[in-house]
Structure formats: structure tokens, C-alpha cells
N, C-alpha and C positions, 0 to 999 in steps of 0.2 A: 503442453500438459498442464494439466491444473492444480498445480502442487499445492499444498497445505503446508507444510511445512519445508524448506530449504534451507541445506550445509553444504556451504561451495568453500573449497580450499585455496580461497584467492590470495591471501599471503605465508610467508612463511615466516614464526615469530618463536621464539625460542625461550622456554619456560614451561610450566604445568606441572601436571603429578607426575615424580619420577617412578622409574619402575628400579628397585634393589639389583643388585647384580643375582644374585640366589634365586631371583624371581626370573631369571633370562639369561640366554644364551649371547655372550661377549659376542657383538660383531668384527666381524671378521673380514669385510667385506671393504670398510675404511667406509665415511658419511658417517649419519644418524637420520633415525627415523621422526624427527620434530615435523609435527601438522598441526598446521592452525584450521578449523573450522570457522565459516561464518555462518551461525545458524537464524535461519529469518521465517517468522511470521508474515508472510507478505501482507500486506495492504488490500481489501477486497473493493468490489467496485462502489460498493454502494458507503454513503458518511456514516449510516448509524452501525452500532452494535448489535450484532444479530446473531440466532443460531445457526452454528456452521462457520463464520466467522473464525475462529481459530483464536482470537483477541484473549479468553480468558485461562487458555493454557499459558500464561507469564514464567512457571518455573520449567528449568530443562537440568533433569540427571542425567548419568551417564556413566556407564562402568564398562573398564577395556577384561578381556579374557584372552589368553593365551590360546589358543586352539589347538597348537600343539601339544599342549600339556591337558585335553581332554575340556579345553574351556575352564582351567581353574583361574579365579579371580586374580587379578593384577593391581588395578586400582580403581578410584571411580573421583567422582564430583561434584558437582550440583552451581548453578549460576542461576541469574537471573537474565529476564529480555527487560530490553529496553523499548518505549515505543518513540518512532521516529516522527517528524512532520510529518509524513506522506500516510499514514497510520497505520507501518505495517511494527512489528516487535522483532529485536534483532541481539544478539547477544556475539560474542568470542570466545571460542572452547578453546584450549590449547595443551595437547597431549604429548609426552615425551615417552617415545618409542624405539623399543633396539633395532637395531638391523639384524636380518636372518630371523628370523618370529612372522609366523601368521599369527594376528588377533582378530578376535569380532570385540565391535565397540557398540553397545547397548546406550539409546538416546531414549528419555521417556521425558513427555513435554505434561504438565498438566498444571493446574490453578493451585496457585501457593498457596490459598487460605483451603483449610479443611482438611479433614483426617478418611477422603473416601480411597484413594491410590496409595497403595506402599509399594516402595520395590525394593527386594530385595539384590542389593550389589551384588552378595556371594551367588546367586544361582538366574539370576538374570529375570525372576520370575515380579509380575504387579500381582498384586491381591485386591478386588474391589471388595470394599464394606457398603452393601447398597444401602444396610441403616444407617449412613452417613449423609443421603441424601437425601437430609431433608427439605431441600424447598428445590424440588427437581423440574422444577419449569424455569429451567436457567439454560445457561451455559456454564454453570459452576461446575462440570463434569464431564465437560469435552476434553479429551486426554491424544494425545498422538505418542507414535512409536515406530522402529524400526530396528534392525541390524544389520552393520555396516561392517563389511571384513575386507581386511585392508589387504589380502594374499600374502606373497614373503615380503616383508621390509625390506628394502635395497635403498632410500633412501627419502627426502620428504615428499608427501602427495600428496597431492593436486586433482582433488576430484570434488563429486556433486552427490549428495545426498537428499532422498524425499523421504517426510516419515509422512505413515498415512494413519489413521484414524483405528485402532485396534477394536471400537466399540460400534455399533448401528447405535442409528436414529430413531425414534419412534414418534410420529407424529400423530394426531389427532385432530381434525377437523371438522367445526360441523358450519351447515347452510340455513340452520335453522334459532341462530340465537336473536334475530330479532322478530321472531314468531310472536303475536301477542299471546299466547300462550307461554311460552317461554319468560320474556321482554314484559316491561312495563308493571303501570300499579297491580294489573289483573294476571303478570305472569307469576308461574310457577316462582321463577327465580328471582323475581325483583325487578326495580325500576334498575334498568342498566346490567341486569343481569349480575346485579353485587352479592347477591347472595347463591351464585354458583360456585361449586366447588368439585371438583374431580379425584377420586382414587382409581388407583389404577394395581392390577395384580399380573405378575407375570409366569407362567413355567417353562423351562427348558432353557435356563441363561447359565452361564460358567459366572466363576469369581475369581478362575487364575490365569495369567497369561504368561507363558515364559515368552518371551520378546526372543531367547536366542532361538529356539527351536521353533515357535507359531503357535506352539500349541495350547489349546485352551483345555480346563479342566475345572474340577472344583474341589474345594478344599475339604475335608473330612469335616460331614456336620451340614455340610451345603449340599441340600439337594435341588439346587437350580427353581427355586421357588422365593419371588423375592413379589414384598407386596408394598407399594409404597403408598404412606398416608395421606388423606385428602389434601387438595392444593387449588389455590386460587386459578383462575387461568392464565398463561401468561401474557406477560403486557407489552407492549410496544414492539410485538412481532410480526410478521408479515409469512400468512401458512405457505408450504411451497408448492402446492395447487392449486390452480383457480381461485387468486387471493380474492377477483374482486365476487367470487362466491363462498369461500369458506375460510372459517374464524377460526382461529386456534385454542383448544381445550385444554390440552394437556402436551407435555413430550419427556420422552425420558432417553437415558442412553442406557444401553446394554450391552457387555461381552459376553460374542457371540462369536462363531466360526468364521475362519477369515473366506469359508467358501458358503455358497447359499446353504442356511437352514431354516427351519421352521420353530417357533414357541408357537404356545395358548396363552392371549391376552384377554382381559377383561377391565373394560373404565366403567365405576358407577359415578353416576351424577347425582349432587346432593344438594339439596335446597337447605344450607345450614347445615347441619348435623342430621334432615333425613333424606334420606334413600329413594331416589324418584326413577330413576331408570338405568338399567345396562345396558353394552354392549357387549357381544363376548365373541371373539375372534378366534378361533380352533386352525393351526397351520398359518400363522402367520408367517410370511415371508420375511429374512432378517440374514445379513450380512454383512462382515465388519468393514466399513466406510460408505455404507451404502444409507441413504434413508429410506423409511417405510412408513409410507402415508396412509393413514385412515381414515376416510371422511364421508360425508354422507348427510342425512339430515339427525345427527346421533341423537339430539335430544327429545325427536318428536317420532322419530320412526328409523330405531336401531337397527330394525331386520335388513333394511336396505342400504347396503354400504359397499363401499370402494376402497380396492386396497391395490397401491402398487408400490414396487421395491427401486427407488430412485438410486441410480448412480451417479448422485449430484458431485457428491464429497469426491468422485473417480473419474480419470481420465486416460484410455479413451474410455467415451459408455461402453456399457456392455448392451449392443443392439443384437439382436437377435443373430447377426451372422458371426456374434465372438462368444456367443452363449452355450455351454454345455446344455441343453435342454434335459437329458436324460438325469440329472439329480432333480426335477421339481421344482416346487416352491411358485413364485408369482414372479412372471418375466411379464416386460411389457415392449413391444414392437414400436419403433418411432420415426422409422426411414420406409419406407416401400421395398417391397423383398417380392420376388419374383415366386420363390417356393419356400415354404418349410414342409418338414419331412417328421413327425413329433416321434420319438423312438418307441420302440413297445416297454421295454425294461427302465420304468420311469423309477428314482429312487425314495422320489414323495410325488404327493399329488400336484399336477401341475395344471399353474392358472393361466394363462397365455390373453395377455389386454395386447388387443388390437388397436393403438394410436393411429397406424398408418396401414394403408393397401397393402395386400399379401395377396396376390393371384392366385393363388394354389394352393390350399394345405391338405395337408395328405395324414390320414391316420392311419395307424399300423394295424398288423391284420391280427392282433391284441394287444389288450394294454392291460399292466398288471398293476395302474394307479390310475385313480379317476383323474381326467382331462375336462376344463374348463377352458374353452373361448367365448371370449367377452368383445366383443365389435364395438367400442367406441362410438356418440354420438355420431353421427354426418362423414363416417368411416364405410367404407364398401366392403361389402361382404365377401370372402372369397370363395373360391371354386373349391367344397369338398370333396376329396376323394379316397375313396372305400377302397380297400382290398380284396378282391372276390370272394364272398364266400368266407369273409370273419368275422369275427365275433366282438364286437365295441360294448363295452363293459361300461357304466358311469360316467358317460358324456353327454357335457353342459354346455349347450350354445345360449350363449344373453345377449341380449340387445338392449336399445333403446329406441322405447315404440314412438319416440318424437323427432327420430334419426328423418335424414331427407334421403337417407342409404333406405334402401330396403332388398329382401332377401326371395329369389326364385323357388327357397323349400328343396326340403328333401322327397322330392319324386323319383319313385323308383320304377312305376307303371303308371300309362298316362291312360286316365279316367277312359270310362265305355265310350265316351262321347269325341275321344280326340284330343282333349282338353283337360290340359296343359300336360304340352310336349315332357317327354321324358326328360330332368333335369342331370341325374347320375348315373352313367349308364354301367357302370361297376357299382357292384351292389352286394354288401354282407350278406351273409347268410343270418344274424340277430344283431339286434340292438337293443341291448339290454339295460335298462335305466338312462335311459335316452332323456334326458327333459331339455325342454327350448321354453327358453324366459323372458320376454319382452323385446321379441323382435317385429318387425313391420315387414309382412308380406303383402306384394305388389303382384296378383296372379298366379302366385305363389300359394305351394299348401306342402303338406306332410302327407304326402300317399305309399307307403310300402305294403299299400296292396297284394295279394296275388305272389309276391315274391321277394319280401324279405319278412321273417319271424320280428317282435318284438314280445317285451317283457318289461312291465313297469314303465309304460309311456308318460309323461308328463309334458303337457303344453300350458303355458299360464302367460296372461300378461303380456297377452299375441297381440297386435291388429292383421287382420287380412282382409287386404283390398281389393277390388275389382276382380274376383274371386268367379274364375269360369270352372270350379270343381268344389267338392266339400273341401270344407278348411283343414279336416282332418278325414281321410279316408282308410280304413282296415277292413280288408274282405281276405280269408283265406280259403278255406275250403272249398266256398261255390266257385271259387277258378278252378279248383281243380288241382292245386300245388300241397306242398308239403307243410307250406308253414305254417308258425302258429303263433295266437295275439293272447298275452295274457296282463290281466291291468292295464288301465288307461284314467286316464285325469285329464279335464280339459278343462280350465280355471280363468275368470279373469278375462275373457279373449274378447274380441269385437271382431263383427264378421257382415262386410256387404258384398255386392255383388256384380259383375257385368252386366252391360244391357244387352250383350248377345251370350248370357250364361244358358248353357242349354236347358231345356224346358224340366231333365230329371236330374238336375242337381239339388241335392241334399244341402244342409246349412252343413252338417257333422252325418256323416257316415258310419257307422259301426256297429259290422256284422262278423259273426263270431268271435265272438271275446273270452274268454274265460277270468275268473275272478272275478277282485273289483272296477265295476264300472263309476267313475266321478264327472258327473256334466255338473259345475257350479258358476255363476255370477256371472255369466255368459250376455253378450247381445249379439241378436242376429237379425237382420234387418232386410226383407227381400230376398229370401230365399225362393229360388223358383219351383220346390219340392219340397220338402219334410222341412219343418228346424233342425228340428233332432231325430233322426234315427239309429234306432236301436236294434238289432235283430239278432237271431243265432237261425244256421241255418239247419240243414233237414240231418242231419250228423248227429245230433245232442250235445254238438256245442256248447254251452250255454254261460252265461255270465250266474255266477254266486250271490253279486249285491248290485243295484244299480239305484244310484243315487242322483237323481237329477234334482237340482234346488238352486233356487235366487237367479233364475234367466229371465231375461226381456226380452220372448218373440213376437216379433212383429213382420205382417206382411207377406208370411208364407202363402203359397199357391195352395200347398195341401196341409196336411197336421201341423200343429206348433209341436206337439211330443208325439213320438210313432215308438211303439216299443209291440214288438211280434217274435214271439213262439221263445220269451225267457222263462219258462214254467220253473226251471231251476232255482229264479232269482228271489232272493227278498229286494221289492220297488219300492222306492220311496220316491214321489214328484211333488216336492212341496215349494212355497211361495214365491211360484214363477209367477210373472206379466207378460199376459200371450193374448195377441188380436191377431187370430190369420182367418184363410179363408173357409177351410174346413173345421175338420174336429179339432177343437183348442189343446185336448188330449186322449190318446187314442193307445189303450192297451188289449190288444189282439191277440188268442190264444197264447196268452202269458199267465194263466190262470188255474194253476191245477195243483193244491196242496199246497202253495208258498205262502206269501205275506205281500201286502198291496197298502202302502197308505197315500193316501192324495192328501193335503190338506193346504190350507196357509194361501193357496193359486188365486189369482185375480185374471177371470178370463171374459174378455167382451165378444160380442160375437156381429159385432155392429158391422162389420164387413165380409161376414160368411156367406154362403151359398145360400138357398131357397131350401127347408128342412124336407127330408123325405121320409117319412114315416116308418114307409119297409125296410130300409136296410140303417133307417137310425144314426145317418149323416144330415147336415152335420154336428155333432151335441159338443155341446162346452168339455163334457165326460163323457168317453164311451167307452164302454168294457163290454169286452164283445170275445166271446168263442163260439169257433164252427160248431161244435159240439159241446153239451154241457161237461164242465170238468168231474172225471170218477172221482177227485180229492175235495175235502171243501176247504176252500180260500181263506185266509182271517185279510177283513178285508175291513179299512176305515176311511172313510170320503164324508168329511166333512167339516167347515169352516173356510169356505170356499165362496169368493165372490162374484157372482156373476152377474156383466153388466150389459143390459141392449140381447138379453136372452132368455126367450117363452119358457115357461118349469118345464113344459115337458121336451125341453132339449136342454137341461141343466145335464141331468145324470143322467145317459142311455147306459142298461144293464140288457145284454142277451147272453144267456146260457153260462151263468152264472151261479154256481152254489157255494155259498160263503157260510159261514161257521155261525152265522146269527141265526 
């Protein structure tokens, strides 16, 4: 076990605070109750002084209570540690105790100097003053504690005590302080980063801990809101993440629940006295002896950050097969687990970081808190599985698109072509706020086609490789099924392709949508069909807004943009980079009373077809209805570059009546 604190009863010594006769029950029994404590800081493995260490806890109270008598106070004490050669701090308690009494004995360990822990004897309770800590990038506010009850007295004992750590850790890291931005004459912060400075603000932290009962609370006046003032970084620390990638910014300690809960953090970084950037962390994970790392590149790009709830200070870990999952918060996997089973009745939202292989994870057929799985670099993805036929509410799969893991996708029907095998053959009936964040698919895509509903799709910050199907595929009605597609976002993504990708594969696929449609910042390279298509089909399906902007097509067989029969939509396709072989952009019976602006596009046509006149393929532009529309269009196309293309296949317009 990895104690922190140990009281072993190895001799017995006779002396200490007596207890009045008035105060106890005459034994009766003949002995005496004398125990001598040997209480020790052990010695950690490493020479230096560090956080977590235990080193700057030096003083130990300690107040006995009667238990019998409803816990009324008896006596109490206070000593110091000593530190040894071997560098751990060790002191000698020595309590004089009646026979026939149960007592609980109250131990509270923390740093002599400072006015931030009081405890009080008579009711067993600490009170932290967090405006006492002012230079909280220390260890000056590492505190332990326990309660130790002795059952009836019969005569002296001879046991073992651990006190564990009553407060979390909060760490802060970042990957980015020798950014020359950051770093140096030309950073933000100075040569050596000397002029950085961190504050830090917290919600949801207690100020009282009764040590006999566990329980934390706050004292009248305290609403769990504590904000501590700027501070240098700390110095000669080693973060407990990926030291040889992240620096340490900030750390503070907090009483907190001795079971998982959650606070709202926030560090801004200050160049001197101003204000250059936050972070701000909503549901952070936090547990008492637990630490909870933060890190990321916080000073150059705070949006992207890593957060897990270390059971360093605890022994054994809490790995995933000793974890209640159904409270929440931020668990992290670090052994290989054949199943997890996530429960539907989650009590906070849970973030589940995959360190190690998990074969299986299975999501409940609802969940009443959003679920986050996070796959670890060079971590293997597991086998999810659905519940037939329920309803997944605000589920977040993340990756890292630099991972050598990569992910088979959620297929629920396998493309017209064959291609790619069905991967989930249990399949929801919705998936509702579905987003997938920086995963790497290898053949892999996201097809619930034909047979599962979605709602608020979000894909970003994909790669998808050697791709024999669109990267993204939604069709419902022209199958013939029930469901239905509302909102989508595809952001960020990179998409090539096989060499035996079949000949009508789309880059993105998406027919009948409803609402908002988002294609943004996209590449798609070698598509053997459309980049992007769009459609609604003969139902009056129809998408509300479609916004297509800041793509790189290259290489398409046919359109680089295809958008057919959204009459419903306001379009906007602005400053895409598109060379394919047909129409660079193609809006087809989409034209009837809406809104159309093209603008901002750079389209080459240096590798197109041979132009054909009569049907006005293939143009840089083409807007094109079977029939002239009865509504007239507000319609803007212009500031558009085109390169390696005759004028009169810039803008093809057929059956077109726009508002000008």
C-alpha cells in the first residue's frame, strides 16, 4: 500500500494526556488502556522536495473522544516530526486511556508555519481559510488526516494506522512554454518566461471537514467560491504527466469529497499584471487524495486540453474494475479490461480516457448524462455496442488523429456498393448529439444510413483513410425507412481514398437533412464521385441553411460541390479551393425563392472535361433548373477566382430568375 502517512503501535510507553476520572468509566476489567503511536512521514523515492511528498506536513494534532458518551471531547495534543537520515519525518504520540471506553482518536497532520487549517479539538472539525494561501504553488498546504477508534479498551494496542490526504490536487500543465511566442526577447512572457504569472478561480469546494464523521461542508458565509491571486509558476517541480512534455503552471489543493465530484476551474495567464489568456474548465473532476491534472498547450491554444483524475496519493488505483462509474466525473482506464458496461443513470457527466485496450464497451440503451470516450494516443479503439433500438443522448468519441490506432467507424448499413462491411450490427434507433473528434479512420467512416435516426451530428478533426465509402454517409427516406437526419457539421476532416474505391463514391454524402447543414475547412483528395454532396430527396425533405466554406477539392471524378433539389435552403459556398474534373460547383434545382451566395471560391478548371455547350458542363459555376423557378432567387456570385477557365464556362446560369 502506498501510505502517506503511518502510526504503528510498536511499543508500549507509559505517559501522555490523562483522561479525569469524571471524564470515564473506572475500569473494571484490571490492565490499562496506555498506547504509544509511532507516527511517520515515510521517506519518498526520489532526494528532492516535491509535491505530494508529505515532507511539509511537520506538525500532528490529535484529539481523543469518547464515543460512548456521543463523541464528547476527552483530551487532545499537538507534537512535532522529526526528520530522520533516510528522509522520512517521524514523531511519538502517547495517549492514556481507560479500560471499558470506546474512543475515536482524531490525527490531523499539516505545516506548522501559517494560519490556513484550524481544527477544532471539541468537535473534530478543520476549517480551511483559502485567503491564507497566499503563495499556493507550494506544498505549504498539503494537510493529512484520519479517524482511528480504538473499540472497547481491554488493555494496550498494538495496531497500524494510515492517514490519507483529506484535500485533491490540482495540477496545471502546459506543452507550450517554450513557444517563441510564449519564451524569449519576442515572447509574450519574457526571456525565460519571467514575466508569467498564473491566477487561478475555483467553484464548488467545501471549507469544513469533520475528520470524525468524513463529512465536508461549508461554513456560513462560504459559498464554495474561492479565487486565488496571481502566482509565479512553481519552481523546481517535476509535472505528473508527460514531464519530458509538460511544464507546471500552477497547483493548488482543495477540500473536496472524499468520493468523486466535480468543481468549475478557471487559470488566466498574465504577462505582469495583464490578462493574456484563460482557460476555463466546467465539471472538473476532483477527489480527496486523488490528483487532477490539466494540461494541454494552455498558453497558446486553451480550447484543447487534457484532463485526468490521478490516484497517485491512493493505493490500490482505482482502475476501472474498482470504479463506481455511475457517479461521473473523469475516470481514466490504465490496465486492458475485456468489457465495460457504462450504466444509463450516470450521477455527473462522465469522461471515460482510454490509457489501455478495453475490447468492448457497451453503452446503455439511455443515458441521462453526457458520456465522453477519449482513446488515448497509439491506444486501440474498442468494439462499441448499441442497445437495439435506443436512444444515445450527447456522446463524445475523441481521438488523436496522429494515433497508429485507428477506428472501423460507426456503420450501421454497408454502402450500395458492398463497401465497408457492416461494423455494428445492433444499432439505436437515434443518436442524438453524436460528435467524433479527432479520430483516424482506416476504411472506416460513419454511415447510419437507411437505419438509424440522428440529431445534431458533429464530425471534426477526422482523418479518413483509404476510404472505399463516403467519409460520412446519411440517406433516409429514399431507402425507404423511418428515420430521420436533422443537423450535421463536418469540420476540419481529411479524406482520401482507395484505389479500388468504387467508381460512385462521394467524398461526404448527404441526402435528406433537415436544418442546419455545416461542410467547413475540409480536404478531400480523390474522390471517385462528387466532393461534396448535398441533396434532399422527392419527399420535401429539405435542409434550412447549408453552409459550405473553406474546403480544398481536389481531384474529383465529378463536381467538387453537388447540391440538388434544397429549394428550402439559404446556400452559402464560399472560399473553397476546388480543381476537379467536372463542374467546380454545381447547384441544381435548388433555386426557387431562397438565398444563393457563391463568393470568396478559387476554382481551376485546368483538369476538367472538354466544355459542352448544351447542357453547360463543365462550368467553374453552374446554376442550373429543369424549369425556370415560379419564385425569384436573391442570388450573389461574385469575387470568385478562376483559373485555367474560358468566361464563357466561369458562370453557366439555366432557368434562373433572381431578384436583380
Amino acid at each position: 500500500m502506498n501510505k502517506i502517512l503511518t502510526a504503528s503501535a510498536i511499543a508500549l510507553l507509559i505517559g501522555g494526556a490523562a483522561c479525569s476520572n469524571e471524564e470515564m468509566v473506572n475500569p473494571s476489567n484490571g490492565g490499562d488502556g496506555n498506547v504509544s503511536f509511532s507516527v511517520t512521514i515515510p521517506a519518498k523515492s526520489f532526494s528532492t522536495r516535491a509535491f505530494g511528498d508529505g515532507l511539509n506536513a511537520n506538525k500532528l494534532e490529535y484529539a481523543v473522544y469518547d464515543k460512548d458518551a456521543n463523541n464528547a471531547p476527552v483530551s487532545n495534543g499537538e507534537t512535532k516530526f522529526s526528520e530522520t537520515s533516510e528522509g522520512s519525518l517521524t514523531t511519538t504520540v502517547n495517549i492514556n486511556l481507560a479500560n471499558g471506553r470506546n474512543y475515536n482518536i482524531v490525527f490531523f497532520a499539516s505545516p506548522e508555519s501559517g494560519d490556513v487549517y484550524t481544527l477544532n479539538t471539541a468537535t473534530g472539525e478543520v476549517t480551511v481559510d483559502y485567503s491564507q494561501m497566499t503563495v499556493y504553488n507550494s506544498s505549504d498546504y498539503d494537510c493529512f488526516s484520519t479517524v482511528y477508534n480504538t473499540g472497547k479498551v481491554t488493555g494496550p494496542i498494538n495496531d497500524e494506522v494510515t492517514l490519507y490526504r483529506p484535500v485533491a490536487q490540482v495540477n496545471w500543465g502546459t506543452s507550450d512554454l517554450n513557444d517563441g511566442t510564449v519564451n524569449g526577447t519576442n515572447g509574450v512572457y519574457g526571456d525565460g518566461a519571467a514575466n508569467l504569472y498564473t491566477a487561478v478561480s475555483v467553484k464548488g469546494v467545501n471549507n469544513v471537514l469533520n475528520i470524525l464523521t468524513g463529512q465536508r461542508s461549508n461554513a456560513d458565509g462560504f459559498e464554495g467560491t474561492v479565487t486565488f491571486s496571481s502566482a509565479a509558476r512553481p519552481s523546481g517541480e517535476t509535472f505528473p504527466v508527460e514531464p519530458a512534455t509538460y511544464q507546471y503552471l500552477s497547483m493548488q489543493y482543495l477540500l473536496v469529497p472524499e468520493e468523486s465530484s466535480v468543481v468549475d476551474l478557471e487559470l488566466t495567464a498574465y504577462a505582469g499584471e495583464e490578462s493574456k489568456s484563460t482557460v476555463t474548465v466546467t465539471n472538473a473532476p476532483v477527489q480527496a487524495n486523488y490528483r487532477t491534472n490539466i494540461y494541454g498547450a494552455l498558453l497558446t491554444n486553451p480550447a484543447n486540453l487534457n484532463i485526468n483524475k490521478d490516484p497517485i496519493f491512493n493505493d490500490p488505483s482505482y482502475d476501472i474494475n474498482s470504479t463506481d462509474l455511475s457517479k461521473g466525473g473523469n475516470m481514466t482506464v490504465r490496465e486492458d479490461v475485456a468489457n465495460i458496461d457504462i450504466p444509463a443513470e450516470l450521477d455527473a457527466p462522465l469522461v471515460l480516457n482510454l490509457a489501455a485496450k478495453v475490447d468492448k464497451l457497451t453503452l446503455p440503451a439511455s443515458n441521462a448524462k453526457a458520456i465522453t470516450v477519449r482513446v488515448l494516443k497509439d491506444v486501440e479503439f474498442p468494439e462499441f455496442v448499441f442497445t437495439e433500438n435506443s436512444t444515445i443522448k450527447d456522446f463524445t468519441l475523441l481521438g488523436d488523429p496522429n494515433s497508429e490506432k485507428t477506428f472501423e467507424g460507426f456503420v450501421f448499413h454497408a454502402h450500395s456498393s458492398g463497401k465497408p462491411e457492416v461494423t455494428n450490427t445492433v444499432r439505436p434507433a437515434m443518436l442524438e448529439n453524436l460528435t467524433v473528434d479527432g479520430v483516424h479512420f482506416d476504411g472506416g467512416a460513419i454511415i447510419p444510413q437507411f437505419t438509424v435516426s440522428t440529431k445534431n451530428l458533429v464530425v471534426k478533426n477526422c482523418v479518413f483513410s483509404n476510404l472505399v465509402s463516403p467519409a460520412v454517409a446519411i440517406q433516409h427516406f429514399a431507402g425507404g425507412g423511418n428515420q430521420t437526419a436533422e443537423g450535421i457539421t463536418i469540420e476540419n476532416c481529411t479524406l482520401d481514398f482507395a484505389e479500388d474505391a468504387p467508381s460512385n463514391t462521394n467524398g461526404l454524402y448527404l441526402l435528406d437533412i433537415t436544418g442546419d447543414i455545416t461542410v467547413k475547412g475540409n480536404t478531400i483528395t480523390g474522390a471517385p464521385y462528387h466532393g461534396i454532396s448535398i441533396s434532399a430527396g422527392t419527399d420535401n425533405t429539405r435542409a434550412s441553411k447549408i453552409d459550405v466554406s473553406g474546403n480544398i477539392i481536389n481531384g474529383c471524378k465529378e463536381d467538387g460541390v453537388k447540391i440538388d433539389k434544397e429549394t428550402s435552403a439559404a446556400i452559402s459556398i464560399t472560399n473553397n479551393n476546388i480543381n476537379v474534373v467536372k463542374n467546380s460547383i454545381r447547384v441544381k434545382n435548388s433555386l426557387d425563392g431562397n438565398s444563393a451566395t457563391i463568393t470568396g471560391n478559387i476554382l481551376d478548371m485546368k483538369n476538367a472535361a472538354e466544355w459542352n455547350g448544351n447542357d453547360l458542363e463543365p462550368s467553374a459555376i453552374l446554376l442550373i433548373n429543369d424549369t425556370e423557378n415560379e419564385n425569384p432567387v436573391t442570388l450573389k456570385v461574385e469575387d470568385n477566382t478562376f483559373n485555367n477557365c474560358p468566361e464563357n464556362q466561369q458562370i453557366s446560369k439555366k432557368n434562373i430568375k433572381d431578384k436583380e
